[in-house]
Each structure stands twice: as C-alpha cells, then as structure tokens.
C-alpha positions in Angstrom: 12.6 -35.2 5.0 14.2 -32.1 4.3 17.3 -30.3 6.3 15.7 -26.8 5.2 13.7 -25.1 7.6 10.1 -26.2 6.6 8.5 -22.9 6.1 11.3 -21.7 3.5 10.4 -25.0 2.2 7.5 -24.0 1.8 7.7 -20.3 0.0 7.0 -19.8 -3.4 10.3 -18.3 -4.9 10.4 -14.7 -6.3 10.2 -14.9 -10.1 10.1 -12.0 -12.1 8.7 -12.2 -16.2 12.1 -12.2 -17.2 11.4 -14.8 -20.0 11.6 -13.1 -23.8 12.5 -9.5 -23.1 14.9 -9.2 -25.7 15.8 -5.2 -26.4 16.2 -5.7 -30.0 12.6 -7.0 -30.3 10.8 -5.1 -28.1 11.0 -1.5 -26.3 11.1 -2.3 -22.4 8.4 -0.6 -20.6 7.8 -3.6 -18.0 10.5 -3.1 -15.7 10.9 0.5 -14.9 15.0 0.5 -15.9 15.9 3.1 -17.8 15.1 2.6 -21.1 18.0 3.8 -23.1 21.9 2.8 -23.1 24.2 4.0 -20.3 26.7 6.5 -21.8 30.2 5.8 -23.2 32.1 6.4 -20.4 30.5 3.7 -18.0 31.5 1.0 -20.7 34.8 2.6 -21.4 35.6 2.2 -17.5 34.5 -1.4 -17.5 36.5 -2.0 -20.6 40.1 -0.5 -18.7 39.3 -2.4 -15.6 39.3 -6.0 -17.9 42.2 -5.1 -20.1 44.5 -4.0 -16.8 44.2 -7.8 -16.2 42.8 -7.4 -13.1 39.9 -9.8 -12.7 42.0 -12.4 -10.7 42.1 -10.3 -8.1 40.0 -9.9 -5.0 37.7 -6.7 -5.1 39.3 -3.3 -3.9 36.7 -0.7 -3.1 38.6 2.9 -3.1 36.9 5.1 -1.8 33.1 4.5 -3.1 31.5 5.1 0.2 33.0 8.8 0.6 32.1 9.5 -2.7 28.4 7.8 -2.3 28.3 9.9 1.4 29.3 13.1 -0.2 26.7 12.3 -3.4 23.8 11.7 -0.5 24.7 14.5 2.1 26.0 12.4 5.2 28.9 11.1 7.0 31.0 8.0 5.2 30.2 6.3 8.2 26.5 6.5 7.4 26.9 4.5 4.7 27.4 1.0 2.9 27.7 -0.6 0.2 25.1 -3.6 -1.0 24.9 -6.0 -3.9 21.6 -3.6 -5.5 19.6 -2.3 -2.9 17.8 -5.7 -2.6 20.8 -7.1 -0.6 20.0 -3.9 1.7 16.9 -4.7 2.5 17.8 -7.6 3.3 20.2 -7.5 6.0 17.7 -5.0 7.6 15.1 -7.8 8.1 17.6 -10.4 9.0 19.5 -8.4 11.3 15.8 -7.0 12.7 13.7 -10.1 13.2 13.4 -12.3 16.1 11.3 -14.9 17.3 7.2 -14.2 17.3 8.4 -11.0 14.7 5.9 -9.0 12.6 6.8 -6.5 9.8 4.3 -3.9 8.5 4.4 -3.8 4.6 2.1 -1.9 3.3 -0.3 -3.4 0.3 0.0 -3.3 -2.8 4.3 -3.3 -2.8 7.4 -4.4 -4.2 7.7 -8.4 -3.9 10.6 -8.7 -2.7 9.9 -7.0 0.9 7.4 -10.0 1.5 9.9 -12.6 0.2 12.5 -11.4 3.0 9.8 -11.3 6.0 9.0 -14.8 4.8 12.5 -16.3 4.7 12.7 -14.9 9.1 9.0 -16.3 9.4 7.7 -12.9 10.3 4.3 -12.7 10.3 2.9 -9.5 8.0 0.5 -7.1 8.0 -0.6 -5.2 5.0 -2.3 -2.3 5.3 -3.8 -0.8 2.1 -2.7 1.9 -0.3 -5.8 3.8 -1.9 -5.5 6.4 -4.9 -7.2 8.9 -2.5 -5.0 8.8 0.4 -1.8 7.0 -0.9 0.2 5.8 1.8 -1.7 4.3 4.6 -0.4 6.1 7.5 -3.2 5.9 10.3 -3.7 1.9 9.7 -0.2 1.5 9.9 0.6 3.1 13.4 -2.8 1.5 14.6 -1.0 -1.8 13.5 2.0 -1.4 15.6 2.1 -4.0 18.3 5.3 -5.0 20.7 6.3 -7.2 18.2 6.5 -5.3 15.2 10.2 -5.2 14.0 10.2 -3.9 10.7 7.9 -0.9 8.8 8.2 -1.0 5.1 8.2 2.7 3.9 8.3 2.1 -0.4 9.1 5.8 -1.5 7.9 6.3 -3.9 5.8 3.0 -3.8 6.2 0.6 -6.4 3.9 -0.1 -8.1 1.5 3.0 -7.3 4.3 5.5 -7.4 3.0 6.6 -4.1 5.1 9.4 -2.0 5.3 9.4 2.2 6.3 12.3 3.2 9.4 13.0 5.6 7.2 14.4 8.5 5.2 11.1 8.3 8.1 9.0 8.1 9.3 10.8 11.3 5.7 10.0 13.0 6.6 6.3 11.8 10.1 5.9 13.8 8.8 7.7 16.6 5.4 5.7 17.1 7.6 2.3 16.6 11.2 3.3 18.3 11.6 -0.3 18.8 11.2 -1.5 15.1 13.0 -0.5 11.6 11.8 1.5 9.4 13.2 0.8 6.4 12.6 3.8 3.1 13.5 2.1 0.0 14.3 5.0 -2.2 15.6 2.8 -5.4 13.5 6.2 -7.6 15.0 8.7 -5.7 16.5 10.6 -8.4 13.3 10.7 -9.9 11.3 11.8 -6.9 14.2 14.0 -5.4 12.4 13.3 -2.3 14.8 11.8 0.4 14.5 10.8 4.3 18.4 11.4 4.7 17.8 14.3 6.8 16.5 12.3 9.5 18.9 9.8 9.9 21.1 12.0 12.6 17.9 12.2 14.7 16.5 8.5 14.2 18.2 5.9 15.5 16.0 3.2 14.1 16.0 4.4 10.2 17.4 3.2 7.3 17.2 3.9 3.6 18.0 1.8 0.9 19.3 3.2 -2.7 20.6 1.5 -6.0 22.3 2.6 -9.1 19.5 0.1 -11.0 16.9 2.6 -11.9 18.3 5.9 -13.2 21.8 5.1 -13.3 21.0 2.3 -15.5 23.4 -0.4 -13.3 20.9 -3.3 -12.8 22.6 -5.9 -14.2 25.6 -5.1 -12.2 23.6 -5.1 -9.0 25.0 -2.1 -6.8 23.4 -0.3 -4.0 23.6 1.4 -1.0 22.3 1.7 2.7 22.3 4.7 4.7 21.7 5.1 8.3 23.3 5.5 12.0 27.0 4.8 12.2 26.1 2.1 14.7 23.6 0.3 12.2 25.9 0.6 9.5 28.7 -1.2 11.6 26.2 -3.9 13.1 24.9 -4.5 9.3 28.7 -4.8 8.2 28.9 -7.9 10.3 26.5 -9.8 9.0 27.2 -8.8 5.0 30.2 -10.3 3.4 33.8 -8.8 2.8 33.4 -9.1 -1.2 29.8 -9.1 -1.3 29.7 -6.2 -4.1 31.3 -7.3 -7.4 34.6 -4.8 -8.6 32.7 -4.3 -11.7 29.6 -3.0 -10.2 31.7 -0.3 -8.1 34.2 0.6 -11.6 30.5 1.4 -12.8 28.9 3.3 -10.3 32.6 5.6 -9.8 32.2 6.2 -13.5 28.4 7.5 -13.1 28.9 9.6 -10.3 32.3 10.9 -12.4 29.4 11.5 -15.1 26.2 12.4 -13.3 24.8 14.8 -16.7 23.5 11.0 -18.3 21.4 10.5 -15.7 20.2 14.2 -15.2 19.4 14.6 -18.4 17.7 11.1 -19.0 15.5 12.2 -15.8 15.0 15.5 -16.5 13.6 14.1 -19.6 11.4 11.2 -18.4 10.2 13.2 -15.5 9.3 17.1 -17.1 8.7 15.9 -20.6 7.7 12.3 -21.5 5.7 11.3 -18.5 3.2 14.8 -19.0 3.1 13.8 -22.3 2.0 10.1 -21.8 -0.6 11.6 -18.2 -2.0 13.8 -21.0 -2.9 11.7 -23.4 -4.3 8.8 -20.8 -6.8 11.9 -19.3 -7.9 12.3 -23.1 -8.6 8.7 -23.5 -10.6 8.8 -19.4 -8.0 6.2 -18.4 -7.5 6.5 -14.4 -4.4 5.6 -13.5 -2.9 6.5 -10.0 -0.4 9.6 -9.6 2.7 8.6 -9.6 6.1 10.6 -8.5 8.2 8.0 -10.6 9.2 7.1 -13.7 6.1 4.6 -14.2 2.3 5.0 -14.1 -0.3 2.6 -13.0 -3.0 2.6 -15.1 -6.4 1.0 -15.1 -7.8 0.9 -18.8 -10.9 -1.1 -20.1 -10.2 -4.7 -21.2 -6.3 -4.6 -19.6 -5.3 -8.0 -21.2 -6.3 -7.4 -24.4 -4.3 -3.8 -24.5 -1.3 -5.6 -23.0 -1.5 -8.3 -25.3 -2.0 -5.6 -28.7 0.9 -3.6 -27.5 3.4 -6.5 -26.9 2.3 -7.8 -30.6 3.2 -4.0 -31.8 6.4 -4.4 -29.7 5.7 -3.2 -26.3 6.3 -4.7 -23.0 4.5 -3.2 -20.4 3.4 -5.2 -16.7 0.2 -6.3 -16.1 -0.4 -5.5 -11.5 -4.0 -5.8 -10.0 -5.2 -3.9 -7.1 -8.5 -5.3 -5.4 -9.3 -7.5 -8.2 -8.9 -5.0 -11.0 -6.3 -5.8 -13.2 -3.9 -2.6 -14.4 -1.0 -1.6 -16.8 2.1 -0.4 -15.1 4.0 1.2 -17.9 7.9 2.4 -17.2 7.9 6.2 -18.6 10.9 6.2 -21.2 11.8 8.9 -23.5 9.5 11.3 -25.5 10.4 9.5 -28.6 9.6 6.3 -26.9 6.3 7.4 -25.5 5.2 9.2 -28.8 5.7 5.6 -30.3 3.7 3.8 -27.7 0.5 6.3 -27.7 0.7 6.0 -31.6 0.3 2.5 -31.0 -2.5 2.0 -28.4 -4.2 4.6 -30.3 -4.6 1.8 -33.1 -5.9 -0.3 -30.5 -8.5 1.9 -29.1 -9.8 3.3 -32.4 
C-alpha cells in the first residue's frame, strides 16, 4: 500500500512529445517557442556568470523584480519571481484550494492547469470554447458555485489562441470575489493584451508571465507572477528561497537589457509571417480558428496524414482535437520559415 495520497496515485502524469525534436533535423513548429536562436548577448551573459566561478554559490537575485515591475507597469511589490510561469500557477492553486474545492478551466486548454487542480483533488468544470464565441464567458459565471476557488482565464488560450478581454475578466473577479482568477499571459508580448491594469482594483487577480515564449528562455525556466502586494507576500511563503535558478535570472537581466531581439522577432512573427501563413490556409479553404498568438489551430482534411508528410519533409507541427475533430496547431515562426513550410504542404496537397 502506498504512502502517496491515493488520488495523485492515481493521475496520469503530464508528458509532453518531447521524444526526437532534434533542431538540426527538423524546424520546430510543435511547441510554440520561438523558433530561432536568442541573440549574442544572452549567451555572452551566461558565459561571464560561469567563468567568474561563481556557480558554488547560492543564487543572488539583484534587483530582477524592479526591473520585471518597471518592464510590466506596477509596483515591485506586485511582483515575483517563479521557476517558468508553470511554477506560478502553481502556487496559485495550492495556496487557493481547500477541502470540497472546484476550479473552472475552461475546455479545450493548456494541460498543465488540470494537472495542478488534480494534484489538490479539486473537482473541475470545463466549459467550452467555440470559434464563434471564443471564450466562454456566460457558462462560466453560470458555473460559479460557493465552492469555486480558482477561474482559469488562458490569454490568449492555448491552443485556440483565444483573447478575453479585460472588461470580461473584470465581470470574472467581481461575479467570484471569493475565488482566483488566474490570467496566464505566457503570449503576452504577442498579444500586447494585458490584465495588469486591474490588479490595483482586484484583490483576487493574478497573472502569470514567462520569458519561455518570445524571450526564447524555456529551457532556463523563468517566470513571473503579478498581483496584490498581500498575494504576492502570502505566495512567497509557500515558494522556496532559491526556487529560480541564477542562470535563468543572468538570462532574463540580459533580455530585458536587450529587448530589440524579441521586438523584432515578434514584430516579425506577428505582422509578417503569420498573415502570410492565414493567407495561404484561406486559399487552400482550411478553417482554422483566429488566433492572437504566435500559433494557429487548423482543421485541414485527412490531419494525420499532413502531419505525418510534413514531419517526413522536416516539420514538426502538434496534432490537438476539439470535439472529436482532430487539428494542426502549427507555432508561426519566421517568413523564411513559413515560406518553407507552405512550399512543402503544397506538395502534399497537389
């Protein structure tokens, strides 16, 4: 008989396709990371930490969280510091659930979200995203019961690209004032759509961010929370002292020290490459939902087999159903990239 509390027994683990994506063989479309190199200066900052022989020592954070609370418009008290944005979310839940708990997570939606509810043995409720409506704000507040302790705002949703806007988020912490509600904006710099404005006025928000997606950090797995000073302090006690690695926060000081990588890589992705690849998909009378990141979901005839054709031709994109249907989600990348991939799936679909 097991020690372990029988229903994480029970849970599946989280497992992500991470088996065979090697860069050199394929171009990465499956994962929405940015999908070239980070510039010079983030691997010349990483190289001067290790040669000042300073790996034997304990981290030492500087001053990261002013320079993160000036970067997102509010207080340095607002803010902290996570291992990726995954660690954010959860300490919310765990700080947030109690006995008989509920969290509302809308369907279809990042993984992990479910996998944190689960661990606390909240029970979840997952109303539906649609193309035509996006985020599903009426069923949501009709879900809200005395027990509900967490809503999941995904913004935008992943893997719909979905956007909520801030005047419905507000509507969400006012109709729930005794439950979280937590706005993962990990595309933020994409969408430039942001809750933050809100926090001053509502006590029960928080909002998630990472350096993993534009800022091309996820290996180094660095995030950050933003919310009420009192939140941030009561989440402090339950994170560790060290919990964020001194490389991860070396890397991030030498993004923000360097923000025109990741403006340009955007400004790319988002005005260029992605019109280019929406174009060509309305050509071919592919639907595919619209999306305010830097992926689209799309819903082409006989999904497998153009999955399969375009790994063979060196593609990785990620297969996602919705109601049965199985779609493409494909990670926008650069024009040169996306130029390459509709050469290919044209081959296919000749």
């Amino acid at each position: 008989m097991s020690v372990i509390k029988q229903h994480i027994v029970d849970l599946s683990a989280y497992k992500p396709p991470l088996e065979g994506r090697n860069p050199q063989a394929f171009t990465l479309l499956d994962f929405n990371e940015r999908t070239t190199p980070v510039g010079h200066m983030i691997k010349q900052a990483l190289h001067d930490y290790i040669d000042a022989g300073r790996l034997q020592m304990y981290p030492s954070y500087g001053d990261i969280a002013k320079r993160l609370a000036d970067y997102s418009s509010v207080c340095e008290d607002q803010l902290m510091i996570t291992n990726g944005s995954d660690q954010g979310i959860d300490l919310v839940f765990r700080a947030v659930s109690q006995s008989n708990s509920e969290a509302i997570i809308p369907s279809p939606s990042f993984a992990m979200y479910h996998q944190c509810a689960k661990v606390e043995a909240m029970s979840i409720v997952e109303p539906e995203y649609t193309p035509e409506n996006g985020y599903p704000l009426n069923e949501v507040l009709s879900s809200i019961t005395p027990n509900t302790k967490i809503i999941v705002v995904s913004n935008p949703n992943n893997p719909c690209g979905t956007l909520v806007s801030a005047d419905a988020i507000s509507v969400l912490a006012k109709a729930a004032p005794h439950a979280a509600i937590l706005v993962d904006e990990c595309y933020f710099e994409y969408s430039r759509e942001t809750a933050v404005s809100l926090v001053n006025a509502l006590p029960n928000l928080f909002i998630t961010r990472t350096f993993s997606k534009t800022w091309g950090l996820p290996s180094l797995r660095f995030g950050y929370l933003i919310s009420s000073p009192e939140n941030i302090t009561a989440l402090c006690n339950v994170r560790g002292p060290y919990d964020v690695n001194q490389l991860a926060v070396v890397a991030a000081m030498a993004a923000l020290d360097n923000p025109e990588y990741t403006k340009e890589y955007v400004d790319e992705v988002m005005l260029q490459s992605k019109p280019i690849l929406e174009q060509w998909l309305d050509g071919q009378g592919i639907e595919y939902w619209p999306s305010r990141a830097n992926y689209l979901w799309c819903f082409p005839d006989n999904p497998g087999q153009v999955e399969s054709f375009l790994r063979e031709q060196g593609f990785l994109v990620r297969p996602k159903s919705y109601q049965q249907k199985m779609g493409l989600r494909i990670t926008v990348g650069t024009c040169e990239q996306t130029e390459r991939l509709i050469t290919v799936w044209g081959q296919f679909v000749q």
